[in-house]
VOGU-3710 file (C-alpha; in Angstrom, 3 decimals, decimal comma):
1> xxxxxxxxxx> 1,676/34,911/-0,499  0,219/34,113/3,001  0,884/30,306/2,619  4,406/30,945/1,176  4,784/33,513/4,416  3,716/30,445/6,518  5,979/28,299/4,769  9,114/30,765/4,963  8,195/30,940/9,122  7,981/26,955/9,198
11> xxxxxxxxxx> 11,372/26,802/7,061  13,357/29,764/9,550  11,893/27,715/12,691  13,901/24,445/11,201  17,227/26,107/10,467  17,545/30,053/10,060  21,361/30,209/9,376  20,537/28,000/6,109  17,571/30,038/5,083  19,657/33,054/5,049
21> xxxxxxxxxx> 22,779/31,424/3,702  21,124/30,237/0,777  18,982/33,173/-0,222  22,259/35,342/0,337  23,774/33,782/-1,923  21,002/33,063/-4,558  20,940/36,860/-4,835  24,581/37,336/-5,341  24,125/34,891/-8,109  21,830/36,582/-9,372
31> xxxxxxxxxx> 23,735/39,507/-9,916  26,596/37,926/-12,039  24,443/38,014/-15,503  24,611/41,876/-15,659  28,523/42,115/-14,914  28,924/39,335/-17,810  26,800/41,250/-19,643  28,549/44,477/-19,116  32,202/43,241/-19,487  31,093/40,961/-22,469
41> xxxxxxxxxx> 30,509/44,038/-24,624  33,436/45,777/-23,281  36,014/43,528/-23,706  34,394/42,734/-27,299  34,652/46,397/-27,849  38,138/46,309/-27,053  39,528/43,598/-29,048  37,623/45,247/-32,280  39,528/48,797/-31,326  42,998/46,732/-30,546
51> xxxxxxxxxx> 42,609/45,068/-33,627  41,121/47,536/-36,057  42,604/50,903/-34,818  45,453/49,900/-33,087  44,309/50,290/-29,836  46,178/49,488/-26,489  44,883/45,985/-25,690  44,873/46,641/-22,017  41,177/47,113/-21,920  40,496/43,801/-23,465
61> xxxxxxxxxx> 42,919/42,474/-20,683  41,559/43,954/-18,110  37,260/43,236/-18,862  39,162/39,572/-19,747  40,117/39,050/-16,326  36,551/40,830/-14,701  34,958/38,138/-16,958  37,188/35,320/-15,832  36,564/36,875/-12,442  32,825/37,158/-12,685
71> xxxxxxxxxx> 33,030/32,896/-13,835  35,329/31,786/-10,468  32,863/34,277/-8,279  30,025/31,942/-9,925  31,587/28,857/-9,239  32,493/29,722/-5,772  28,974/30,791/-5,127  27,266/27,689/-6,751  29,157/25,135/-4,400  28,262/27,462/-1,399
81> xxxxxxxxxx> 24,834/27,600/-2,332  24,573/24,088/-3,309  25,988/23,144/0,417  23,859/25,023/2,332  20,687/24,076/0,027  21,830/20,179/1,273  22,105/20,841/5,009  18,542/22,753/4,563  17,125/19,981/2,627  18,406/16,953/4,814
91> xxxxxxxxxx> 16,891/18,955/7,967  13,477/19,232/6,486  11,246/16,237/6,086  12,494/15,247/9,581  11,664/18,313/11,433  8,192/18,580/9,933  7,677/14,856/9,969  7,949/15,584/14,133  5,670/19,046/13,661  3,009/16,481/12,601
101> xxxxxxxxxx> 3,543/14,181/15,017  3,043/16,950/17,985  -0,111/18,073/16,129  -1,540/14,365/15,924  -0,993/13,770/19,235  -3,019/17,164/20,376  -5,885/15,205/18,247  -8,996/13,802/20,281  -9,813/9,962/19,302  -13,352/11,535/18,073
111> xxxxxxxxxx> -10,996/13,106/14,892  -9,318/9,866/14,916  -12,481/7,788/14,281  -13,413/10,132/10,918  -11,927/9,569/8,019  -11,709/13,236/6,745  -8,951/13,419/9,716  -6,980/10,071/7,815  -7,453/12,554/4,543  -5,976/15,115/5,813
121> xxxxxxxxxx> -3,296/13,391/7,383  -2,395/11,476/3,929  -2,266/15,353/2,619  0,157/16,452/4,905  2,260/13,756/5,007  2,254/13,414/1,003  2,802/16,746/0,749  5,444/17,880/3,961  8,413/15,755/2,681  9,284/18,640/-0,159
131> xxxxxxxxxx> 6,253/20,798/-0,684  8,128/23,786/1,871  11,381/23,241/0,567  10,678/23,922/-3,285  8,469/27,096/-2,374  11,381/28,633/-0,356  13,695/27,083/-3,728  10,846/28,763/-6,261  10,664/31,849/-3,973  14,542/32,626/-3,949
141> xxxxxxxxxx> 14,634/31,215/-7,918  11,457/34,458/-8,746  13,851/36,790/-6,454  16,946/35,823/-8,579  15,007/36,228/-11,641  13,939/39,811/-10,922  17,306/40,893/-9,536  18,754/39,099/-12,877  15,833/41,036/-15,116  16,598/44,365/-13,735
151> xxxxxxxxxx> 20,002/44,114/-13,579  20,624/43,499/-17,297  17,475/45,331/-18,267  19,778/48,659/-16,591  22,630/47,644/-18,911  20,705/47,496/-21,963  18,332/50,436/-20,922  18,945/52,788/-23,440  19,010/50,190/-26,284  15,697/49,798/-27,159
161> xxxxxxxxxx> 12,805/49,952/-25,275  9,796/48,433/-27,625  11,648/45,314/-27,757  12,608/45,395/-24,477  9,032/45,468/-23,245  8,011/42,995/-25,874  10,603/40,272/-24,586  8,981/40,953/-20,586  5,698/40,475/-22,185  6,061/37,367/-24,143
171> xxxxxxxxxx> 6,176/34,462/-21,541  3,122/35,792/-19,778  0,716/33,876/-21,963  2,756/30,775/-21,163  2,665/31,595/-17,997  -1,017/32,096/-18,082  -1,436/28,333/-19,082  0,834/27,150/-16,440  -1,055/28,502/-13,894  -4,290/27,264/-14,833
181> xxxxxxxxxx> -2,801/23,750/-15,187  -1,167/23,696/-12,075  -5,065/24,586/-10,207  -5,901/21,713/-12,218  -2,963/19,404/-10,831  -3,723/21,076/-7,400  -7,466/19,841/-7,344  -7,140/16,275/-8,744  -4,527/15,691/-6,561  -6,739/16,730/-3,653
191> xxxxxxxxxx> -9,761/14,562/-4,931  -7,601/11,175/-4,935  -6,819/11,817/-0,868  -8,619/8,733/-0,344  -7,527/6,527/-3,095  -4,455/7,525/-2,083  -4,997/6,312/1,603  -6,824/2,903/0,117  -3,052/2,594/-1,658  -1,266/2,980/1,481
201> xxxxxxxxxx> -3,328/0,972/3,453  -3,063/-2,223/0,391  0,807/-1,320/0,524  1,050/-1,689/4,044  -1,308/-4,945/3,430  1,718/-6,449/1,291  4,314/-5,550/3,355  3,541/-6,536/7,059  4,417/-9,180/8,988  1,246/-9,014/11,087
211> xxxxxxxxxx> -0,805/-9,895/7,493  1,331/-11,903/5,757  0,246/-15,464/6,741  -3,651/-14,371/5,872  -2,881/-12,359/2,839  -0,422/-15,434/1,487  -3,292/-18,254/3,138  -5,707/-16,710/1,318  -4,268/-16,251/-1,969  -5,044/-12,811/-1,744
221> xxxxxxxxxx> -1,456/-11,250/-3,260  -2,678/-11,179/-6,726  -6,080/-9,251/-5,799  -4,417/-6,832/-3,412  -1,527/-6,189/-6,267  -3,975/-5,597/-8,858  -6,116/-3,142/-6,859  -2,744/-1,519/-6,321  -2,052/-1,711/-10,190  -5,498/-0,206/-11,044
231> xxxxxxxxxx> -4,948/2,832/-8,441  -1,456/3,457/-9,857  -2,664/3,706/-13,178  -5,419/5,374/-12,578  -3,381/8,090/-11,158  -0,760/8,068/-13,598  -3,597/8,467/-16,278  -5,356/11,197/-15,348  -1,519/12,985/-14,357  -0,779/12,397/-18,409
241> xxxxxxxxxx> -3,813/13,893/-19,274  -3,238/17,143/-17,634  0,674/16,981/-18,615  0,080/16,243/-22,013  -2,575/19,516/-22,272  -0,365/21,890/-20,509  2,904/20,449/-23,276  0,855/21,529/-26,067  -0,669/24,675/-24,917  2,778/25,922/-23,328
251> xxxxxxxxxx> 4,676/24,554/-26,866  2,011/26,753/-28,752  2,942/29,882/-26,229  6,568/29,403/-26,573  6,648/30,098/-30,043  5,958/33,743/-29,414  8,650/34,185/-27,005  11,309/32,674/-29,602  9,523/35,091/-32,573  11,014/37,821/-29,765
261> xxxxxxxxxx> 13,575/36,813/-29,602  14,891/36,406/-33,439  13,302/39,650/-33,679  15,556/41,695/-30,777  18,658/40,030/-32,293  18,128/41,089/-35,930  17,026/44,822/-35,057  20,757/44,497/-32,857  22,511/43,195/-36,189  20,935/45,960/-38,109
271> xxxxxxxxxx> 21,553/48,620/-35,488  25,538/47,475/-35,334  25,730/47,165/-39,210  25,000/50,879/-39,154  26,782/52,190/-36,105  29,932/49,814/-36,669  29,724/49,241/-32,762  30,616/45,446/-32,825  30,651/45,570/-29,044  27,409/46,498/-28,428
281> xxxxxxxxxx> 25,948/44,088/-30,566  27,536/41,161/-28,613  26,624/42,740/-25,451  23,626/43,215/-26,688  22,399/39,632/-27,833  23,795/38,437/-24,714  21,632/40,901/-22,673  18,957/39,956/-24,901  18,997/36,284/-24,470  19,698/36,787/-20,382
291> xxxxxxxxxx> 16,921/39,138/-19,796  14,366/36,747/-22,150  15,627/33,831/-19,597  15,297/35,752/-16,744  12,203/36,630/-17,693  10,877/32,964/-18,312  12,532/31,685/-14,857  10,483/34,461/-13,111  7,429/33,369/-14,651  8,279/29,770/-14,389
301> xxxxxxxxxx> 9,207/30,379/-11,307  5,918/32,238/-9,891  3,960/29,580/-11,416  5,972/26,302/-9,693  5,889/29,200/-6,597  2,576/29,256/-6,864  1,665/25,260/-7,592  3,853/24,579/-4,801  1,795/27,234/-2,298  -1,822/25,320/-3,351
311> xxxxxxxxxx> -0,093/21,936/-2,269  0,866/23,219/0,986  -2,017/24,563/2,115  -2,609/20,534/2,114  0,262/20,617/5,095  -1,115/24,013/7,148  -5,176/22,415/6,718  -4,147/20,031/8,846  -1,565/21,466/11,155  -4,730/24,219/11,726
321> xxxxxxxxxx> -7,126/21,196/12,573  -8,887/22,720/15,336  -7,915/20,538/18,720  -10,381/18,877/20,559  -8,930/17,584/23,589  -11,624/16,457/26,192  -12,500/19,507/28,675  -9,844/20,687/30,046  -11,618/20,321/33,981  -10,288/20,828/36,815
331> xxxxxxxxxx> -7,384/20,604/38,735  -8,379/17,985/41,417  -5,777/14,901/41,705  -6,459/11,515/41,888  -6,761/9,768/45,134  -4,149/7,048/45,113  -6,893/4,704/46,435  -10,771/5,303/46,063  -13,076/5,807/49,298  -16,269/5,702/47,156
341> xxxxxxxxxx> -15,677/4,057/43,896  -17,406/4,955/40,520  -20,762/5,947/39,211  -22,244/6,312/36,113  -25,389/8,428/36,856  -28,158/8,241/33,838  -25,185/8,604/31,086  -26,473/9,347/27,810  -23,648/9,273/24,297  -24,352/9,584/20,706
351> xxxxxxxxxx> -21,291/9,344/18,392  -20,768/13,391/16,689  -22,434/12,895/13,987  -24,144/10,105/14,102  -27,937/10,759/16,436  -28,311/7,089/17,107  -28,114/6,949/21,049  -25,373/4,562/22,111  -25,600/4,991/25,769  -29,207/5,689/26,814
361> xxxxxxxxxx> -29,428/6,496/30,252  -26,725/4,314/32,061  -26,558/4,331/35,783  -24,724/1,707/38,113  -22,101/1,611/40,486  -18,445/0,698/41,462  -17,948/0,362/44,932  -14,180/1,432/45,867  -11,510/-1,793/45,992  -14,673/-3,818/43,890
371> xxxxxxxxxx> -14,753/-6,106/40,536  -17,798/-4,979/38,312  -18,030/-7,077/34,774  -19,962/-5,276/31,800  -21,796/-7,897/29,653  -23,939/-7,776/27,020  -24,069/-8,452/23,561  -22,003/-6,759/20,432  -22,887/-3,453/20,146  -24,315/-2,666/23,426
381> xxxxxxxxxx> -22,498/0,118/24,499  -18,879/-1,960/26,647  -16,602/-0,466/24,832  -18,057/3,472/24,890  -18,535/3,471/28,608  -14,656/2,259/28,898  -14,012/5,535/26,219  -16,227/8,350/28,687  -14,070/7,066/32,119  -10,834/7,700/30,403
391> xxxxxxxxxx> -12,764/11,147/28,979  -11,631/10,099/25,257  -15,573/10,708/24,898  -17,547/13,056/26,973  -21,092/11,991/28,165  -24,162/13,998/25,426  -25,937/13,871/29,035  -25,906/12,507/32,897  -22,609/11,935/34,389  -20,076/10,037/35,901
401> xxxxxxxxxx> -18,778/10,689/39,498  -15,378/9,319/40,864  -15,553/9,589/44,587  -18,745/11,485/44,415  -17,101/14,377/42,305  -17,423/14,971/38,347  -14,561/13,326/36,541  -14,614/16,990/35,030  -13,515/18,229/38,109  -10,067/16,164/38,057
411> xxxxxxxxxx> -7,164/16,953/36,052  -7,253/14,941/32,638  -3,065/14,056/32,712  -3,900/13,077/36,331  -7,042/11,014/35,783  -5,092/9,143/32,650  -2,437/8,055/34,949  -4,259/6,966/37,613  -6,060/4,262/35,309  -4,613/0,867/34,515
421> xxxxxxxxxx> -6,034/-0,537/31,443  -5,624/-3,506/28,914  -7,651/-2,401/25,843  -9,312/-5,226/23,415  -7,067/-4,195/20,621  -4,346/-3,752/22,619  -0,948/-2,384/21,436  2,595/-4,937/20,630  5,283/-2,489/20,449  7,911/-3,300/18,509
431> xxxxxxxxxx> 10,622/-2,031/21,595  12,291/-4,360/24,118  10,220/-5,721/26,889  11,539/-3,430/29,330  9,848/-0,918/26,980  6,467/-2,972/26,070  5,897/-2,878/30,222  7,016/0,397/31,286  5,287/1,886/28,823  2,417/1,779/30,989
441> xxxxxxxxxx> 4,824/3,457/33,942  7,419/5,507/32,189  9,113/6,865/35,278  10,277/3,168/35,929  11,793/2,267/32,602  14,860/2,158/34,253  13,449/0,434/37,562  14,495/-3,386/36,850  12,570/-4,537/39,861  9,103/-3,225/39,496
451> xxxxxxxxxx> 9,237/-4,117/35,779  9,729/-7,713/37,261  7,207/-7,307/39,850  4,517/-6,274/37,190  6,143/-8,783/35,148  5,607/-11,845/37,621  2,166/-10,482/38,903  0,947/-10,330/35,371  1,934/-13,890/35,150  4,037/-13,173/32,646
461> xxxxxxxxxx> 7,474/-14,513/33,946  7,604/-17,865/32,683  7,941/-15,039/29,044  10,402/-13,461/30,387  12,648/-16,284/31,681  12,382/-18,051/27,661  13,996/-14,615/26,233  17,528/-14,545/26,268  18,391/-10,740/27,334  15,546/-10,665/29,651
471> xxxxxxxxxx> 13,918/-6,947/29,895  16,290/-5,923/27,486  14,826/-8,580/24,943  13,396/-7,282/21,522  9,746/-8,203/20,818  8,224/-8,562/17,292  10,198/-8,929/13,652  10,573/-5,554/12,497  13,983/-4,439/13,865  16,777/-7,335/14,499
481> xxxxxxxxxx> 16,882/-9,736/17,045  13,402/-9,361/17,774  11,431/-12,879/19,202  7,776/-12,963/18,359  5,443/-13,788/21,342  2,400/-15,821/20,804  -1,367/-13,987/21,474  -1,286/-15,127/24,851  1,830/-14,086/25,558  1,433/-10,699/24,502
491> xxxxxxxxxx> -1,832/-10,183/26,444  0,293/-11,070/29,625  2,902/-8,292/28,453  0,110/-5,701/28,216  -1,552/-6,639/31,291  2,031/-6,357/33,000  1,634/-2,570/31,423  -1,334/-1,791/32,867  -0,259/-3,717/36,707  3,165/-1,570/36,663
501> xxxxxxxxxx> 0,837/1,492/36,892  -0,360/1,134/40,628  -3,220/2,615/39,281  -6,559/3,012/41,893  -8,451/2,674/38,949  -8,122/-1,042/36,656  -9,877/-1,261/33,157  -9,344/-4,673/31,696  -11,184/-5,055/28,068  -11,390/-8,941/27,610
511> xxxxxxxxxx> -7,995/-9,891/29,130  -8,335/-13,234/28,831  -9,008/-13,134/25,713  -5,963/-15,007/23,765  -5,203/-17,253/26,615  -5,919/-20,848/27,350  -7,923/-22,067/30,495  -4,941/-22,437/32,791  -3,237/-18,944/32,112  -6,910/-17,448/32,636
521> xxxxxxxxxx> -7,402/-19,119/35,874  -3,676/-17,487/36,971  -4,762/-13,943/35,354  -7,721/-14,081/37,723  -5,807/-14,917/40,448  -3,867/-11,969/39,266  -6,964/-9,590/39,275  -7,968/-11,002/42,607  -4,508/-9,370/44,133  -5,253/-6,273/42,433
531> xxxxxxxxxx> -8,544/-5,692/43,044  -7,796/-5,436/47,195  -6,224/-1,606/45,924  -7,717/-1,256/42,702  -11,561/-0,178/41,426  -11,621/-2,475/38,208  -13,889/-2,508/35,393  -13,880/-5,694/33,211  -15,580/-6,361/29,771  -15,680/-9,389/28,832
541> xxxxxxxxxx> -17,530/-12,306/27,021  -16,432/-15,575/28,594  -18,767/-16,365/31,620  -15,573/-17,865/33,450  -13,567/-14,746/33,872  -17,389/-12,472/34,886  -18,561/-14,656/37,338  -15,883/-13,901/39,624  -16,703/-10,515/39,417  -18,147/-9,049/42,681
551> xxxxxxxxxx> -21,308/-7,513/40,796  -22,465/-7,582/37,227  -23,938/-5,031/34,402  -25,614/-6,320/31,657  -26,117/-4,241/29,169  -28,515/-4,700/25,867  -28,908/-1,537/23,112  -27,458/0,961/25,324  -29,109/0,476/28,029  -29,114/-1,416/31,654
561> xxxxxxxxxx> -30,854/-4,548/31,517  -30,131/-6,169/34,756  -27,399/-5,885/37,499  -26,526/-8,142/40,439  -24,370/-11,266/41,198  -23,995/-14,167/39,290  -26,153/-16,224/41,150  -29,033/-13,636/41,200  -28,445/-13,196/37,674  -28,715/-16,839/36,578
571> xxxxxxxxxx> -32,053/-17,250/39,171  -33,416/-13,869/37,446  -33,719/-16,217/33,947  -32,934/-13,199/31,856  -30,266/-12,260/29,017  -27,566/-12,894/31,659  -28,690/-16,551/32,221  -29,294/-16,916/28,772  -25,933/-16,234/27,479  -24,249/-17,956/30,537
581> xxxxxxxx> -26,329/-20,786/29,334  -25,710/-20,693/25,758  -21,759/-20,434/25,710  -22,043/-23,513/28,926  -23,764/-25,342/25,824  -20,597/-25,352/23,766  -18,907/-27,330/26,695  -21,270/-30,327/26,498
//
């Protein structure tokens, strides 16, 4: 009941008029049964007395008409019911499909990076689109059921009670099964969270744009379709198992309810045989056969209830995912330019979980309005330093100062937006260019000429002159009129998103990355413009864009290795020179 509580708050948060409309009305409807009932045996009554006896026929008119009433009220209330259900129903998916949205994005990257966060997610999702609409639809449908039970059970009340309590006892066996079936459903369903992922993931494989030359290339349609194929069936088979159990079991059950029921109506023939009461022997079986359905739907319907409840706590398990932003700090803004720069100060990181150090005791420097490069080989720690200055991460031990104070100390929404940044796996939004820049600025969506300035200083005009609208252009292939941009062009795009920040802080993650020689050389010049405001951080792996880097870190297994210029580097002979050396080798 607590998770169908939850679900009834989550469903009057999305649209109380329609929660109340339609469980109004369920109940009226519910109500209907025992006036049919009740005017059934009347006006039965009174066609035997007008016809035997001589009767006045005005009471057959007159329950006639209630009945005929009783069947418009029904109709009336069915398309009112039916409409509200719709409005309810069409509201739904969407407003929880935003509820976990807002949750994932109070989410730290750390829950990001484990899977059981992707299974939970898959849950929710799976499970959100329906799951709190058929337990408020099972909910009213028990309510109905009981107001339908007692109603008719208080016509029929002095009629007989054995067999009355025998029909309300029958379907609990049934019942019985259902519920143990529908744990079963529950916890299969929650084991295949991950196939069910791997099936998204080989769906969304098949159906990209972004993998369809490698997947096609590669031959790999057939593979990828038959791993599908195997998933599918696998769930389908292990769904028919359970389905085909709970058919036979509930078939078995079911027998005793109709054995009721043929029972009731011959004790009613019997009883009117002897009392000549014609009347109450119609009203009778139809009470009998109402109540015996009301009684099934209210078991039927506490089961699905209560299936329906087990799935959702798949929705609230996530939605109560306990939030781990980084520490919340201080509330100390962001110079808009740096008078000391950036240390890291003997910064120590292990991934949670995992008690492998990845930083082991990092300390260097970043003098204000400087270039440092990071370099080092895979693995050696780049990308997790980038990940503790934007305090996705926070440091196991040491620290890191930003103008001589704790980056704790600053406020986190402030730090963010004071950083400029072009990650390695940077982002190509599927959104106009106007959108794919100031993204990175979104006060100055709207601001034409500093999208252009970014634009240009990013060196990414000659892009913007080749699309036909301009800013207003649509990148990528999944919405029409959308023009694809080659790699390098979309690395000038994002580094256009991370220039129209004005940011005192620049973090550029192998910008040059998907570019040939003569774009790099202009990105650099680029960098060299920004650096006289900006504190920048690169990473990066070709020699050509580091060595114009005022100082360099290398870094090797977590640790610093060596530091200095590129000429002290390459006289030092060490892993700098070496690499340096190496990738020069490829030139020759």
């Amino acid at each position: 009941m607590r998770l169908a509580a939850r679900s009834l708050r989550l469903l009057w948060r999305t649209s109380p008029r329609q929660v109340v409309s339609v469980s109004v009305l369920s109940t009226a409807s519910a109500l209907l049964p025992a006036v049919q009932v009740y005017f059934t045996a009347r006006m039965v009554q009174a066609v035997a007395d007008a016809a035997g006896r001589g009767a006045p026929a005005a009471p057959a008119l007159t329950a006639g008409g209630c009945l005929a009433g009783a069947a418009v009220a029904g109709h009336f209330l069915a398309v009112l019911h039916d409409h509200q259900q719709a409005l309810l129903r069409s509201r739904l998916p969407d407003a929880l499909g935003l509820t976990i949205m807002e949750k994932s994005a109070r989410l730290s990257l750390g829950q990001f990076e484990d899977p059981d966060t992707y299974d939970r997610l898959q849950r929710a999702t799976r499970e959100s689109a329906f799951r709190p609409f058929q337990v408020l639809t099972h909910l009213i449908a028990t309510g109905s059921a009981a107001v339908s039970f007692l109603a008719v059970g208080a016509v029929l009340l002095g009629t007989s009670v054995p067999v009355a309590v025998a029909i309300c006892l029958a379907p609990v066996p049934a019942a019985l099964v259902n519920l143990h079936f529908s744990r079963r459903t529950h916890a299969v369903e929650r084991a295949r969270a991950d196939g069910r992922r791997r099936l998204t993931y080989l769906e969304h494989l098949l159906t990209n744009d972004q993998t369809y030359k490698e997947t096609r290339l590669f031959g790999l349609v057939p593979l990828l379709l038959g791993r599908s194929r195997t998933l599918v069936e696998g769930f389908h088979a292990d769904d028919r198992r359970i389905e085909h159990r709970r058919a036979v079991f509930s078939a078995l059950f079911g027998l005793l309810s109709a054995g009721t029921l043929v029972a009731a109506i011959l004790l009613a023939v019997r009883s009117a045989l002897s009392t000549g009461q014609v009347g109450v022997l119609a009203g009778y079986i139809a009470g009998v056969t109402l109540i015996q359905a009301s009684v099934r739907s209210l078991f039927a319907s506490g089961v699905h209830l209560y299936e329906n409840c087990l799935f959702l706590g798949h929705l609230f398990e996530f939605l109560d995912m306990e939030e781990q932003p980084a520490t919340a700090g201080g509330m100390l803004p962001v110079p808009p330019l740096l008078a000391r720069g950036i240390e890291f100060r003997d910064v120590r990181f292990s991934y949670p979980g995992d008690e492998r150090p990845v930083l082991d005791g990092v300390s260097f420097t970043v003098p204000a309005g400087s270039c440092v490069a990071l370099v080092g080989r895979n693995g050696s720690g780049k990308s997790t330093l980038l990940k503790l200055l934007t305090r996705f991460y926070e440091p196991t031990g040491g620290s890191i100062l930003l103008d001589g104070r704790p980056l704790a100390d600053y406020h986190l929404e402030d730090l963010r937006e004071n950083i400029g940044m072009v990650f390695q796996d940077y982002q190509q939004y599927e959104a106009p260019v106007r959108e794919n820049i100031g993204f990175g600025r979104v006060s100055a969506l709207d601001d034409d000429r500093l999208l252009w300035q970014a634009a240009v200083t990013a060196g990414a005009r000659e892009v913007l002159a080749g699309l036909p609208r301009g800013l207003d252009a649509q990148l990528g292939r999944w919405f029409a009129g959308g023009h694809q941009l080659s790699g390098g062009q979309w690395q000038k795009v994002a580094l256009a998103r991370a220039v129209v920040r004005r940011a005192p802080v620049m973090i550029l993650d192998e910008p040059t990355a998907a570019i040939d020689a003569a774009a790099e050389a202009e990105v650099f010049d680029v960098l060299r413009r920004v650096h006289t405001r900006a504190t920048s951080l690169l990473v990066a792996h070709r020699f050509s864009a580091v060595r114009t880097a005022d100082h360099i870190v290398v870094l090797d297994g977590g640790r610093v290795l060596e530091q200095g210029a590129h000429e002290e580097l390459m006289a030092a002979g060490g892993l700098y020179a070496s690499l340096f050396d190496l990738q020069a080798a490829g030139y020759h």
